[in-house]
Steps between C-alpha positions, in 0.01 A plus 500: 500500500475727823148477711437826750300493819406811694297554852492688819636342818340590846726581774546134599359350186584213288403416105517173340631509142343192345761317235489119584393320200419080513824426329724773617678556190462889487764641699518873620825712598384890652681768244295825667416565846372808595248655791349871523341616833108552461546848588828617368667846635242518729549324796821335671547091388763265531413177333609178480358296192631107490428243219551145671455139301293360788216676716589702808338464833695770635507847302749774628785739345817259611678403195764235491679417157569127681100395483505332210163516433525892409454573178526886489502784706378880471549712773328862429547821739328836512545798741238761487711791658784401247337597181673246310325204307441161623839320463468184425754180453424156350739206580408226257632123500478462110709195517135308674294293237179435672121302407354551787294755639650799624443717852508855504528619881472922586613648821498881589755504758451853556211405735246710253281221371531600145410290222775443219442469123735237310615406131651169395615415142551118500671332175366212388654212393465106390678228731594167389403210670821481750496907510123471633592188730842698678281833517145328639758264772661848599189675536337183709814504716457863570141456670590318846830738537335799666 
């Protein structure tokens, strides 16, 4: 079973994507990752959407395959004088079983201070008890490593 989530990010922003249950034993793995500029083909954008396992005190457009507290990545670009559409690249770690909440983080590194729309397609699944305990101990593990 797949579960969707949309929103807007501000230029800056951060959403909470609330999953935890009290005995962890729904799992979640991102399949679809997508963002769309609020004002597409209209003005220039170059964002930087990140999904992370733990909260972010620190957003920005730096991405680094090595934190392994990334879950995803969507980087979308848009030049007004180009006439071309908003290209757009997603950069998924499907491999990630999480139970947690997840982080969504936005940055508009093009220094316009455009908001960022966003689409996540999360499938579902049920953990056994020593799936739940190895993804809930990775997930705690993850918190203090920022």
């Amino acid at each position: 079973m797949n579960k969707s989530f949309k929103g807007k990010l501000e230029d800056g922003g951060i959403n909470t994507i609330r999953l935890s249950t009290n005995n962890g034993l729904t799992g979640y793995r991102i399949v679809k990752f997508q963002a769309v500029p609020k004002q597409p083909m209209t003005l220039d954008q170059e964002n930087v959407i990140k999904i992370y396992k733990v909260p972010q005190t620190t957003i920005d457009g730096d991405v680094d395959f090595s934190d392994n507290r990334l879950l995803a990545v969507c980087c979308v670009s848009y030049d007004n004088d180009a006439a071309t559409p908003a290209i757009g690249q997603s950069v998924i770690f499907d491999n990630e079983i999480f139970n947690q909440d997840i982080y969504i983080t936005h940055e508009d590194v093009h220094a316009g201070n455009r908001p960022c729309n966003y689409y996540i397609e999360l499938e579902q699944m049920k953990l056994d008890l020593s799936e739940q305990t190895v993804t809930t101990l990775k997930d705690i593990r993850n918190v203090g490593a920022e």
